[in-house]
LUMLUMDREN-2810 file (N, C-alpha, C; in Angstrom, 1 decimal):
<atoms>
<atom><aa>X</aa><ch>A</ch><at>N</at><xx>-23.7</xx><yy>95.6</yy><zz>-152.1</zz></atom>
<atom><aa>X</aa><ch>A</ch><at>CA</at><xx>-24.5</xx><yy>96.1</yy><zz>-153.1</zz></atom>
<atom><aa>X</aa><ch>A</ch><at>C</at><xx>-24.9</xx><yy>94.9</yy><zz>-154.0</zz></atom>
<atom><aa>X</aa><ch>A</ch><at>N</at><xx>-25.9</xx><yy>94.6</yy><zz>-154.4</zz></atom>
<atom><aa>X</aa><ch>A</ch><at>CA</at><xx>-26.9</xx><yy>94.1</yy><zz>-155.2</zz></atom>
<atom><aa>X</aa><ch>A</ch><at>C</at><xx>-27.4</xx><yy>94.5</yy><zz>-156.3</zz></atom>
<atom><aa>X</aa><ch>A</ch><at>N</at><xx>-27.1</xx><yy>94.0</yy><zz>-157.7</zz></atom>
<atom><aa>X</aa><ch>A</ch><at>CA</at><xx>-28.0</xx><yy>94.4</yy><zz>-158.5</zz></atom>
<atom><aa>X</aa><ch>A</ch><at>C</at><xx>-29.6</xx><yy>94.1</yy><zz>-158.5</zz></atom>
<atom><aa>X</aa><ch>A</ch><at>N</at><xx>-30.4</xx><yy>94.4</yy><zz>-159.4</zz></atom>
<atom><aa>X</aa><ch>A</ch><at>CA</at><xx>-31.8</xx><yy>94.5</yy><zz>-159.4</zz></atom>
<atom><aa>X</aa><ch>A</ch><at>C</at><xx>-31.8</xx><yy>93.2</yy><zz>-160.4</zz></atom>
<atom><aa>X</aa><ch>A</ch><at>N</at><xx>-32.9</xx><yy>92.8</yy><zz>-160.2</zz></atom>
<atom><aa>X</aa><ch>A</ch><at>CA</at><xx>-33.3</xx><yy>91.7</yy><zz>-161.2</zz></atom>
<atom><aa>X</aa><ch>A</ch><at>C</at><xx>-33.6</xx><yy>91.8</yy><zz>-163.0</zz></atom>
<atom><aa>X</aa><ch>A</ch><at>N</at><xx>-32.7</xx><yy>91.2</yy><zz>-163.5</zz></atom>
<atom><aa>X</aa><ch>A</ch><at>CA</at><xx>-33.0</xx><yy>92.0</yy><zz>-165.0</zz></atom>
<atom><aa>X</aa><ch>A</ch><at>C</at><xx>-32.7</xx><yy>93.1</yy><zz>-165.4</zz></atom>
<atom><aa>X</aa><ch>A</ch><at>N</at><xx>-31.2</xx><yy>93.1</yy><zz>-164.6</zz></atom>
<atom><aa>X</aa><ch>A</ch><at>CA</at><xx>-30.3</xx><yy>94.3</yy><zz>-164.6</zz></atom>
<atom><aa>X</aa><ch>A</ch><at>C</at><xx>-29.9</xx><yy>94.8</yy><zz>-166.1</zz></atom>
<atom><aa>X</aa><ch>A</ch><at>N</at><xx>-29.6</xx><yy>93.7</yy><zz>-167.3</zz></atom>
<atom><aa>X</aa><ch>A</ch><at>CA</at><xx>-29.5</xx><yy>93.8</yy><zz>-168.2</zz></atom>
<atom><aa>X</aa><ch>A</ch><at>C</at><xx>-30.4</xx><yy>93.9</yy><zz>-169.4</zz></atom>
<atom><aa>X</aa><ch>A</ch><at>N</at><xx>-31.1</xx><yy>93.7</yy><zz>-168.7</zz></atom>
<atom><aa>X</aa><ch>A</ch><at>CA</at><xx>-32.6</xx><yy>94.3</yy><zz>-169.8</zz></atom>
<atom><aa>X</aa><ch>A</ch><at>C</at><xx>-32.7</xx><yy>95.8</yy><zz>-169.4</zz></atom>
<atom><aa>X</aa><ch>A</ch><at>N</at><xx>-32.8</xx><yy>95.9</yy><zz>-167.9</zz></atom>
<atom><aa>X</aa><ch>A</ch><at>CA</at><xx>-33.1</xx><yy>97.5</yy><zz>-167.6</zz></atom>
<atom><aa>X</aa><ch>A</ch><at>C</at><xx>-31.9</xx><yy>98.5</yy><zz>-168.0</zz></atom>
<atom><aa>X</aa><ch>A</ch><at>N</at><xx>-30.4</xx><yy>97.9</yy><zz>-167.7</zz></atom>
<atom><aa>X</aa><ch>A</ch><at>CA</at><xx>-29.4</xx><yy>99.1</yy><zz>-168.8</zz></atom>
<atom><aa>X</aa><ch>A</ch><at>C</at><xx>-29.9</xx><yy>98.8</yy><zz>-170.3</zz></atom>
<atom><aa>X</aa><ch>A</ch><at>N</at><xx>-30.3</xx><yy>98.5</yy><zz>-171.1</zz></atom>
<atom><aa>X</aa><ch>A</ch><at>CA</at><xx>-30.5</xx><yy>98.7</yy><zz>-172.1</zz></atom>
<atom><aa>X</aa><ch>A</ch><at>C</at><xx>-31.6</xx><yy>99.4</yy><zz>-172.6</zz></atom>
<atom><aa>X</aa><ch>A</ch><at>N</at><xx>-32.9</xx><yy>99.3</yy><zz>-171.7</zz></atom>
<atom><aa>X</aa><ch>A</ch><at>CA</at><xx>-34.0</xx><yy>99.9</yy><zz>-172.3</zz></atom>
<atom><aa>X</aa><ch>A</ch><at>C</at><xx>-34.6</xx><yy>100.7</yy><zz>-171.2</zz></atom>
<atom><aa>X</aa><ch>A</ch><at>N</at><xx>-34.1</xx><yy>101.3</yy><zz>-169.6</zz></atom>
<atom><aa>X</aa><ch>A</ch><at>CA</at><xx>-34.5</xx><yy>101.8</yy><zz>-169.3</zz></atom>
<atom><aa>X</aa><ch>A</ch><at>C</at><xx>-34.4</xx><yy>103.6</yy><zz>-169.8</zz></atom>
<atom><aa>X</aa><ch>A</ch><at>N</at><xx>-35.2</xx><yy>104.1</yy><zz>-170.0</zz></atom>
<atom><aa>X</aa><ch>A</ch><at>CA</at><xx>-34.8</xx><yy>105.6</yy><zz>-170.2</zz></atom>
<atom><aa>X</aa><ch>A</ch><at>C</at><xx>-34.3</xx><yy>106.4</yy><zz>-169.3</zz></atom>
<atom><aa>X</aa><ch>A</ch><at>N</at><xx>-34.0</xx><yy>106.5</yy><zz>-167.8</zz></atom>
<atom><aa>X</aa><ch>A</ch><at>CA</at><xx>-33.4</xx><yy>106.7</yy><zz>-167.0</zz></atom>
<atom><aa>X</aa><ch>A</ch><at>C</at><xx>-32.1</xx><yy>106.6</yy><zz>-167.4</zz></atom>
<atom><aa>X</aa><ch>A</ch><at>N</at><xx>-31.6</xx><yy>105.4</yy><zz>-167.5</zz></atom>
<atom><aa>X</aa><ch>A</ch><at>CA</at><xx>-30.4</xx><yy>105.2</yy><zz>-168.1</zz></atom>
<atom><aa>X</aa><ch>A</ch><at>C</at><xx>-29.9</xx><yy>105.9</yy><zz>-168.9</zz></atom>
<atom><aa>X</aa><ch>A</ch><at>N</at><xx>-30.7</xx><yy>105.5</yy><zz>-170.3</zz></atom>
<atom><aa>X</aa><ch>A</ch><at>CA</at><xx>-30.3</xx><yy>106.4</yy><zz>-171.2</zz></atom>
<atom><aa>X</aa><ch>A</ch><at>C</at><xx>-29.8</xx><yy>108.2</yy><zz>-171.1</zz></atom>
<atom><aa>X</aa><ch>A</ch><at>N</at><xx>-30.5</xx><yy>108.7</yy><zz>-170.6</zz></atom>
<atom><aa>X</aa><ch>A</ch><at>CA</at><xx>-30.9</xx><yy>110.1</yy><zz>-169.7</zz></atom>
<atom><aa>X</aa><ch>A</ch><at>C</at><xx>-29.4</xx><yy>110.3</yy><zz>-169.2</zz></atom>
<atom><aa>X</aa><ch>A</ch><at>N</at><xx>-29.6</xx><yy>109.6</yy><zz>-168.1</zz></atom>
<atom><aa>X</aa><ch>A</ch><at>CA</at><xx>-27.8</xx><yy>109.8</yy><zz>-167.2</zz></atom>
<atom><aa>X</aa><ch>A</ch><at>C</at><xx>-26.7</xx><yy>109.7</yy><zz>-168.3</zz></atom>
<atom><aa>X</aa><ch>A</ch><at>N</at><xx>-26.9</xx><yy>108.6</yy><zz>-169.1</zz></atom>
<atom><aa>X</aa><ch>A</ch><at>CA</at><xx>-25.5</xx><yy>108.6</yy><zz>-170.1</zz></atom>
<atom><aa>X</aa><ch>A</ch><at>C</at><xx>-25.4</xx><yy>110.1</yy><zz>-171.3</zz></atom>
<atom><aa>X</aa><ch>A</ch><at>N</at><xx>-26.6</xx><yy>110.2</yy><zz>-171.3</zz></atom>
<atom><aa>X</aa><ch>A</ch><at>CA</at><xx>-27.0</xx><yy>111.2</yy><zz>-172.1</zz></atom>
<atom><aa>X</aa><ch>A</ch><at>C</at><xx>-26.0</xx><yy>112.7</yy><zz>-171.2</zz></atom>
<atom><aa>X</aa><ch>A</ch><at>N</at><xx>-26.3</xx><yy>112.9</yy><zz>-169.9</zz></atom>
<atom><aa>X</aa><ch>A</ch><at>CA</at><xx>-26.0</xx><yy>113.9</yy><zz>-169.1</zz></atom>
<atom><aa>X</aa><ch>A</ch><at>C</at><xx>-24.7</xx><yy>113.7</yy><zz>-169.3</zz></atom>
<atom><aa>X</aa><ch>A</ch><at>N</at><xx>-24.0</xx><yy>112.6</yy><zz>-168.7</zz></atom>
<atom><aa>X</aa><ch>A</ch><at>CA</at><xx>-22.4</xx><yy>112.4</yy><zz>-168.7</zz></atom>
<atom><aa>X</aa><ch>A</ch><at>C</at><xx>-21.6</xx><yy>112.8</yy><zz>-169.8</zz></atom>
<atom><aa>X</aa><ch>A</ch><at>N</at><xx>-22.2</xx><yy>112.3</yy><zz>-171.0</zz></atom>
<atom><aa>X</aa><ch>A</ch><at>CA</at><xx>-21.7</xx><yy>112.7</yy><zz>-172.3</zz></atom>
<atom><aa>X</aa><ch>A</ch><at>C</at><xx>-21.2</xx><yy>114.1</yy><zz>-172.7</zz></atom>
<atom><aa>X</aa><ch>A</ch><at>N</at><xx>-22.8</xx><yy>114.9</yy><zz>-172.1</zz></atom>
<atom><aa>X</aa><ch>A</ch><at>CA</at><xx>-22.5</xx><yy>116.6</yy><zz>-171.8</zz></atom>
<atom><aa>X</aa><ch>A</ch><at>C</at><xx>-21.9</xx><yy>117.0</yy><zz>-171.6</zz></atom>
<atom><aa>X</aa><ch>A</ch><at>N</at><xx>-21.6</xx><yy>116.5</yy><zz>-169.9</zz></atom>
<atom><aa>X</aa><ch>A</ch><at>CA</at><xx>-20.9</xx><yy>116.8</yy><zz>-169.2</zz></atom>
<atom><aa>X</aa><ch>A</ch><at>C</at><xx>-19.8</xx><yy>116.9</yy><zz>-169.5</zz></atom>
<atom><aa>X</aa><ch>A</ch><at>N</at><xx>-19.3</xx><yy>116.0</yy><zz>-170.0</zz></atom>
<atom><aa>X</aa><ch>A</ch><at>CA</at><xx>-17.2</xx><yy>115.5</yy><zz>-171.1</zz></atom>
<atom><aa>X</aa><ch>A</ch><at>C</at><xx>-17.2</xx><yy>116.4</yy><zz>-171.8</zz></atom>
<atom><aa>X</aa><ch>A</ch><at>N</at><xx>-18.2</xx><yy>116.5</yy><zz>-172.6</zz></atom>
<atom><aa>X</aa><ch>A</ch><at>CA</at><xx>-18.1</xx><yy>117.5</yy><zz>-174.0</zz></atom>
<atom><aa>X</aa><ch>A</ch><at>C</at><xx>-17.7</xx><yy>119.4</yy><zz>-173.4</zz></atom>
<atom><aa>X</aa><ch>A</ch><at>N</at><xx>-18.6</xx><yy>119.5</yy><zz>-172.2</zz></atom>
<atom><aa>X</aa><ch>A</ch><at>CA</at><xx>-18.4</xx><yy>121.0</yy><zz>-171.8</zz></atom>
<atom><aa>X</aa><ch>A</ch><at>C</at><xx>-16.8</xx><yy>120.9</yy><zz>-171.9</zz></atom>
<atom><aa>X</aa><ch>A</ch><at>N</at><xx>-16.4</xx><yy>120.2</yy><zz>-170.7</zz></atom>
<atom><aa>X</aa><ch>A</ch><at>CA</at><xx>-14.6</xx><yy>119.9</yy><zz>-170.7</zz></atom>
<atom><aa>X</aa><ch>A</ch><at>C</at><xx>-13.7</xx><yy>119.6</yy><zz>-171.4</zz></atom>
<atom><aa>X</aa><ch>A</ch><at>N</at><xx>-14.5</xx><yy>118.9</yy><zz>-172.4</zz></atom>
<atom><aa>X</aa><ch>A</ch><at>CA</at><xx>-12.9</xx><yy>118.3</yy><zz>-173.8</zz></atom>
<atom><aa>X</aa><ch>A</ch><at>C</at><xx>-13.4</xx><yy>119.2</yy><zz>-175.1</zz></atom>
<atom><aa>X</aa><ch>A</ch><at>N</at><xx>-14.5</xx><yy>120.1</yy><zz>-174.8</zz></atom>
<atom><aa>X</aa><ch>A</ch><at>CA</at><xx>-14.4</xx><yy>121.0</yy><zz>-176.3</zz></atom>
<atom><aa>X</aa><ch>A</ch><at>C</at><xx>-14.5</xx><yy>122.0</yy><zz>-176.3</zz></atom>
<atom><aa>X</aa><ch>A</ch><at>N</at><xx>-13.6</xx><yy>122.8</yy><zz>-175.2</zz></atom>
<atom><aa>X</aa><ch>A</ch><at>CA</at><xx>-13.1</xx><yy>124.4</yy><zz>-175.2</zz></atom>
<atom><aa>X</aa><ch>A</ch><at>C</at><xx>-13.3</xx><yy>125.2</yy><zz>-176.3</zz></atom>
<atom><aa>X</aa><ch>A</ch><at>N</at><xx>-13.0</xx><yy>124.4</yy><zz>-177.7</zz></atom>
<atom><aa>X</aa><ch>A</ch><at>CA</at><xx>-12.5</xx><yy>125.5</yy><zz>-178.9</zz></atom>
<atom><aa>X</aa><ch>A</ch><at>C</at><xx>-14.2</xx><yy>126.0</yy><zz>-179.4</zz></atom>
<atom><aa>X</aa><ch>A</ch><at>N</at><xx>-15.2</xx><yy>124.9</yy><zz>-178.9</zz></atom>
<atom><aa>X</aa><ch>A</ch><at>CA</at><xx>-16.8</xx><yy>125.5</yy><zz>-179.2</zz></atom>
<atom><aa>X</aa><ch>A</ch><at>C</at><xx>-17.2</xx><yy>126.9</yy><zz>-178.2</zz></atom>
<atom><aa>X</aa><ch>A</ch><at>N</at><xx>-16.5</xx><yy>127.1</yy><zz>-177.5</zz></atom>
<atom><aa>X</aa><ch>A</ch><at>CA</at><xx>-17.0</xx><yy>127.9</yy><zz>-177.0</zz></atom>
<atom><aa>X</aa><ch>A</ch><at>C</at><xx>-17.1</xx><yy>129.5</yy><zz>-177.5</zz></atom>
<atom><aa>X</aa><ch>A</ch><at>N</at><xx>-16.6</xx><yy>129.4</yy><zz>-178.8</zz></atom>
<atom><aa>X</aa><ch>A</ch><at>CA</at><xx>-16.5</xx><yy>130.7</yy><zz>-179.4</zz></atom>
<atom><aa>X</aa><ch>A</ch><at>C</at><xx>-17.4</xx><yy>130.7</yy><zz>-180.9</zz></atom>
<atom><aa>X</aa><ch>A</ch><at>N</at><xx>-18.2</xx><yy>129.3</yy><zz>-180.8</zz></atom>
<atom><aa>X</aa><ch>A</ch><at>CA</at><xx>-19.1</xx><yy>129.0</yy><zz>-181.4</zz></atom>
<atom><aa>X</aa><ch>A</ch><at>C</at><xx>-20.5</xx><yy>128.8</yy><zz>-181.1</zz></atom>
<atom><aa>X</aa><ch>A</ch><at>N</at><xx>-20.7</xx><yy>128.4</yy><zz>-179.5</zz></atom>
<atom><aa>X</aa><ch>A</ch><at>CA</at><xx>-21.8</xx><yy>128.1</yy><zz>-178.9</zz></atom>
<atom><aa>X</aa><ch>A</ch><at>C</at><xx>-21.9</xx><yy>129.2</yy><zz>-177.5</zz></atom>
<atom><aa>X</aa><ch>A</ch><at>N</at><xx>-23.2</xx><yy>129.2</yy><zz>-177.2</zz></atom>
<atom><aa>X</aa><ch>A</ch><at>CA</at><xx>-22.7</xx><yy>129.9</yy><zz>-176.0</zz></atom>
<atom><aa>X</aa><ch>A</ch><at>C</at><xx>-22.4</xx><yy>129.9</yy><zz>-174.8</zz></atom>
<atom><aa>X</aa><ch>A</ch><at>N</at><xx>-21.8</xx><yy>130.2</yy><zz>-173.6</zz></atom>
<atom><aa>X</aa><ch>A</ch><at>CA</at><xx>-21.2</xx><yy>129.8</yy><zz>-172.7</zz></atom>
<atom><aa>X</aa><ch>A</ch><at>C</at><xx>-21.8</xx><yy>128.7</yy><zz>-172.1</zz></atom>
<atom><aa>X</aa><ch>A</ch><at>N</at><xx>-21.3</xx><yy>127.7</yy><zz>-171.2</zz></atom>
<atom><aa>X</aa><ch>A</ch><at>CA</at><xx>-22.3</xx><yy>126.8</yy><zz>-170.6</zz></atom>
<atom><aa>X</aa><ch>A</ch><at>C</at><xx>-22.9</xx><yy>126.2</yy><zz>-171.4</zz></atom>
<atom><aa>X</aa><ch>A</ch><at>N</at><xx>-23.4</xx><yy>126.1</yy><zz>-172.8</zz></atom>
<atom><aa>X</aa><ch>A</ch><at>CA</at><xx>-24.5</xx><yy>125.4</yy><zz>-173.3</zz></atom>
<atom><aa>X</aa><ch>A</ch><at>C</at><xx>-24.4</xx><yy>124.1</yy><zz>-173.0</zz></atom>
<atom><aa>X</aa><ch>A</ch><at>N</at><xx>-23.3</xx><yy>123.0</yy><zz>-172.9</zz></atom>
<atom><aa>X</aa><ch>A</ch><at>CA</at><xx>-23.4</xx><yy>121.9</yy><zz>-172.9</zz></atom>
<atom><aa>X</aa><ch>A</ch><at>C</at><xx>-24.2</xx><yy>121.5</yy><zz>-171.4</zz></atom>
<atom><aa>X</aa><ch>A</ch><at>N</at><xx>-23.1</xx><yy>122.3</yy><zz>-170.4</zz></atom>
<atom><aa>X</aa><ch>A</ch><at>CA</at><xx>-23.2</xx><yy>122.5</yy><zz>-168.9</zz></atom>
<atom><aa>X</aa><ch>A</ch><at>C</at><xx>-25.1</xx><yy>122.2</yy><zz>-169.1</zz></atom>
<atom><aa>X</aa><ch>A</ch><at>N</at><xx>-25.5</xx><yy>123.4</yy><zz>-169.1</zz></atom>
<atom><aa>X</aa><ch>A</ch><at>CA</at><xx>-26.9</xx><yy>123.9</yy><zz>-169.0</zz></atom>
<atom><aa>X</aa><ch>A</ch><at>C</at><xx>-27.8</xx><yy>122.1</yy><zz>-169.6</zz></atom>
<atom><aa>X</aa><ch>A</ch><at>N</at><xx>-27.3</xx><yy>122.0</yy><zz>-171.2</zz></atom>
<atom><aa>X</aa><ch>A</ch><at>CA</at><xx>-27.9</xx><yy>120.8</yy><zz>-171.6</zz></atom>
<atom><aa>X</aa><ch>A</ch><at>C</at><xx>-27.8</xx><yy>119.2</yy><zz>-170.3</zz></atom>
<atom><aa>X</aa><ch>A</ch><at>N</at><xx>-26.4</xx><yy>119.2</yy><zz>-170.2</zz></atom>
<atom><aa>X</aa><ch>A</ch><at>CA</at><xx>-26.9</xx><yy>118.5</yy><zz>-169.1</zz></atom>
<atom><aa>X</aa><ch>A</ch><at>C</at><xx>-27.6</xx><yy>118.4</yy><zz>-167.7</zz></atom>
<atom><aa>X</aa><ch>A</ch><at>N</at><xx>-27.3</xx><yy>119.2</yy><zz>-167.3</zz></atom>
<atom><aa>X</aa><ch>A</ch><at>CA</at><xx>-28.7</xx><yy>120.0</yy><zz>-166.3</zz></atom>
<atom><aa>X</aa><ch>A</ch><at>C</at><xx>-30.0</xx><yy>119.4</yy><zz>-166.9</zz></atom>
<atom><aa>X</aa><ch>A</ch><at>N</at><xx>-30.5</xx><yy>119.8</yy><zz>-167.4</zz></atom>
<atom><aa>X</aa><ch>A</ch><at>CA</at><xx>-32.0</xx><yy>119.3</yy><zz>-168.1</zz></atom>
<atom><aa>X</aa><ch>A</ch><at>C</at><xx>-31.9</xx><yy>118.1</yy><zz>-168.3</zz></atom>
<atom><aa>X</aa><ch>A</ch><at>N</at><xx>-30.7</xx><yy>117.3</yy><zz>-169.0</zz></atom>
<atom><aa>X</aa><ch>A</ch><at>CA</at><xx>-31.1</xx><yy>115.8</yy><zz>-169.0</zz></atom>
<atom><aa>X</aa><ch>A</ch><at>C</at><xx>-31.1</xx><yy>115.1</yy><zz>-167.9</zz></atom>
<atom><aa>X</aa><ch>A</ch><at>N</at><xx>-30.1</xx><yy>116.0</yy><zz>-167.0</zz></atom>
<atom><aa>X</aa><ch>A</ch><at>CA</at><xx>-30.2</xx><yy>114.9</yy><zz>-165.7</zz></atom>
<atom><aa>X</aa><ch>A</ch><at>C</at><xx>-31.5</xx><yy>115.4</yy><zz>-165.1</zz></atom>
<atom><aa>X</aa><ch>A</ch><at>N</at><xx>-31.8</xx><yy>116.2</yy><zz>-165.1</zz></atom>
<atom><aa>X</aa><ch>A</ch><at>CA</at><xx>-33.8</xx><yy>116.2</yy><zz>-164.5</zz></atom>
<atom><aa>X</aa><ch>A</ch><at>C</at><xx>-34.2</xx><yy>115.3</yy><zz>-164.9</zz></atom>
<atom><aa>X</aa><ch>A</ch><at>N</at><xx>-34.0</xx><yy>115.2</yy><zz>-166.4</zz></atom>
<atom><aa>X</aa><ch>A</ch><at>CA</at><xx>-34.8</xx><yy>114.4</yy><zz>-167.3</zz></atom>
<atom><aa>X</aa><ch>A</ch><at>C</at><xx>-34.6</xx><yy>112.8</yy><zz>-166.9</zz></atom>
<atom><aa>X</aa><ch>A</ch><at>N</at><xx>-33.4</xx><yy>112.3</yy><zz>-166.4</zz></atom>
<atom><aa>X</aa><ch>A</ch><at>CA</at><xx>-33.3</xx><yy>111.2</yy><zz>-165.9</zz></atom>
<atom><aa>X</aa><ch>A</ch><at>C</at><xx>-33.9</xx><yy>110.7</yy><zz>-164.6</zz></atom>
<atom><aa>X</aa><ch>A</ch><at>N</at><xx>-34.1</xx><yy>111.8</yy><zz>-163.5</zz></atom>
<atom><aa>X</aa><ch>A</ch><at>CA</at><xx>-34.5</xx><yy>111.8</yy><zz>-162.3</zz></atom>
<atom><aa>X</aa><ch>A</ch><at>C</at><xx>-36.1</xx><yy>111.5</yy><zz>-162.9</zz></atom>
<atom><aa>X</aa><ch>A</ch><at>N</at><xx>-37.3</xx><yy>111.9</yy><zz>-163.6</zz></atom>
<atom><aa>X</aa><ch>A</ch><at>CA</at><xx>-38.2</xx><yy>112.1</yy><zz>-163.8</zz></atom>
<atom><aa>X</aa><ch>A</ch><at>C</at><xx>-38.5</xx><yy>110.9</yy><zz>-164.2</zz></atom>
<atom><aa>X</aa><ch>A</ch><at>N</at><xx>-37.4</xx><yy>110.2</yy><zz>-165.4</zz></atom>
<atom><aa>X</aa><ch>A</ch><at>CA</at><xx>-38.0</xx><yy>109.1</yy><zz>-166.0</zz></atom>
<atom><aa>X</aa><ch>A</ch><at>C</at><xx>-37.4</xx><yy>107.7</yy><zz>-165.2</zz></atom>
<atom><aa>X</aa><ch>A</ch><at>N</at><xx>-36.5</xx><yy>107.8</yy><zz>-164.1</zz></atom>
<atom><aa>X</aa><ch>A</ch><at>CA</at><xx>-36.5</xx><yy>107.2</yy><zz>-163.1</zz></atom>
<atom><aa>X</aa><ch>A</ch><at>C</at><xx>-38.1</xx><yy>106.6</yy><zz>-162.2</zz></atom>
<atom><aa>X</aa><ch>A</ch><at>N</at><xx>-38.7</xx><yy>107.8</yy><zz>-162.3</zz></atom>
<atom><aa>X</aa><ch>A</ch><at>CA</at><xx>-39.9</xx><yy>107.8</yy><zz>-161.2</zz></atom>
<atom><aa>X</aa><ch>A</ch><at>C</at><xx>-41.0</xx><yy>107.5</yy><zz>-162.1</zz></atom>
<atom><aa>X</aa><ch>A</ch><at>N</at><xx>-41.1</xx><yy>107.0</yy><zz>-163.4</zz></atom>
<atom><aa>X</aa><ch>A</ch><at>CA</at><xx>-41.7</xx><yy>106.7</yy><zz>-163.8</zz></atom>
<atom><aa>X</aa><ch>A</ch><at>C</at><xx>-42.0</xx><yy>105.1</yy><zz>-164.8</zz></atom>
<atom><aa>X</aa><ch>A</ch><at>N</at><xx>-42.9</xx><yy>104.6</yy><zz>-164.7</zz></atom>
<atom><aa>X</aa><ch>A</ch><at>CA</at><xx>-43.3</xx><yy>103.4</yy><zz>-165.1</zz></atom>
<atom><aa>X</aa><ch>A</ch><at>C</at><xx>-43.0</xx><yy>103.0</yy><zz>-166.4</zz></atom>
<atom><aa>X</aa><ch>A</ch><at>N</at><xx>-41.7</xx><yy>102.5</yy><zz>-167.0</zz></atom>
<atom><aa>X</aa><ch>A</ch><at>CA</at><xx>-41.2</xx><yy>101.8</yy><zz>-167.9</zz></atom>
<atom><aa>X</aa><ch>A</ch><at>C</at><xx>-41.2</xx><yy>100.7</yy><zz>-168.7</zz></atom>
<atom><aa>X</aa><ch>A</ch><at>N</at><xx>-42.1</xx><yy>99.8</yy><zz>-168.2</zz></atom>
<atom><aa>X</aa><ch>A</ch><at>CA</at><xx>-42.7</xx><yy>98.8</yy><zz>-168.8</zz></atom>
<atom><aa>X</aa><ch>A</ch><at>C</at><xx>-43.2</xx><yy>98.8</yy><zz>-170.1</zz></atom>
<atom><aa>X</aa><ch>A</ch><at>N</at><xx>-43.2</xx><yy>98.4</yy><zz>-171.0</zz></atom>
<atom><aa>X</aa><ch>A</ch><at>CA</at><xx>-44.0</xx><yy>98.3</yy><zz>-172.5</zz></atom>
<atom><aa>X</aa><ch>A</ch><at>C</at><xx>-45.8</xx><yy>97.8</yy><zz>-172.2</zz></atom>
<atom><aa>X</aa><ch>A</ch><at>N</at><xx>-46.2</xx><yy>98.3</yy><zz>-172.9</zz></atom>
<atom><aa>X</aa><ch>A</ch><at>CA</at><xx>-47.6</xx><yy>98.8</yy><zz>-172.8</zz></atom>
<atom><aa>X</aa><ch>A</ch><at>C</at><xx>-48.0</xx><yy>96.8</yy><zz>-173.5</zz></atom>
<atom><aa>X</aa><ch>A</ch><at>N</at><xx>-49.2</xx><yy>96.5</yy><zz>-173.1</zz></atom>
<atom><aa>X</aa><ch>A</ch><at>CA</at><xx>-49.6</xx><yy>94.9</yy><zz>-173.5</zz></atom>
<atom><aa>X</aa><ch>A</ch><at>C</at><xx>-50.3</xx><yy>95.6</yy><zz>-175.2</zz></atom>
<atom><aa>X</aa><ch>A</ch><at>N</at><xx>-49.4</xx><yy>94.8</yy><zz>-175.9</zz></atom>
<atom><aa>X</aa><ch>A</ch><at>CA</at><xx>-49.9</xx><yy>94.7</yy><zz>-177.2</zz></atom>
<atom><aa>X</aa><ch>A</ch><at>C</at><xx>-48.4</xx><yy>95.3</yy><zz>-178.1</zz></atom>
<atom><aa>X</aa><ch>A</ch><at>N</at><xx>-47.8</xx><yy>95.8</yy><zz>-177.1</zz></atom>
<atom><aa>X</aa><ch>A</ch><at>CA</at><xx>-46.1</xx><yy>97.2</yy><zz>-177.9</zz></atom>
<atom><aa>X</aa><ch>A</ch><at>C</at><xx>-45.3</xx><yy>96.2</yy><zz>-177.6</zz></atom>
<atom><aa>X</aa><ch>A</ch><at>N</at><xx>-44.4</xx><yy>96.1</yy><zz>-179.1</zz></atom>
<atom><aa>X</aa><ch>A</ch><at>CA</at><xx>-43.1</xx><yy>95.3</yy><zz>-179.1</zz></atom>
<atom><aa>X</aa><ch>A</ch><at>C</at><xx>-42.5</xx><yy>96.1</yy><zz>-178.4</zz></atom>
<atom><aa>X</aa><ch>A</ch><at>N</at><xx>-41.4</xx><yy>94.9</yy><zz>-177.9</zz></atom>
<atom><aa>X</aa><ch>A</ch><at>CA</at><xx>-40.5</xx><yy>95.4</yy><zz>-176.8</zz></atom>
<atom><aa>X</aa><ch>A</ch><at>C</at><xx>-39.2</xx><yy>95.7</yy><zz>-177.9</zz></atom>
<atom><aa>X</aa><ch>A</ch><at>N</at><xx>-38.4</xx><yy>97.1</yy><zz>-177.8</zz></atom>
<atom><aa>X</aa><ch>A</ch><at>CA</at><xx>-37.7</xx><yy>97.5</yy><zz>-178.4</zz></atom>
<atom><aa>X</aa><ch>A</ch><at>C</at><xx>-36.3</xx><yy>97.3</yy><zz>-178.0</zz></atom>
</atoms>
């Protein structure tokens, strides 16, 4: 396995990335915070991740480059 070129610019500013870490985080939270669940409703975290990992598959397939004239963030 090989990384990609400018492996460390792309974990920082790809939104893909962000997305997946975004999902993972959910994902912990469903599991390490039982005691919300009599606050929130069933699955919500579960479910939230669901959608961000689409969300990461989508912004995967999509062109992430900064636009000529947009600081790079």
């Amino acid at each position: 396995m090989k990384l990609i070129d400018e492996w460390e610019a792309t974990l920082k500013k790809a939104w893909s990335i962000r997305f997946a870490l975004a999902a993972a985080i959910f994902s912990a939270l469903e599991v390490a915070l039982p005691n919300l669940q009599g606050i929130l409703p069933a699955h919500t975290f579960g479910y939230t991740a669901t959608f961000v990992a689409v969300g990461a598959a989508v912004a995967r397939l999509l062109n992430q480059q900064p636009k000529v004239g947009q600081d790079e963030q």
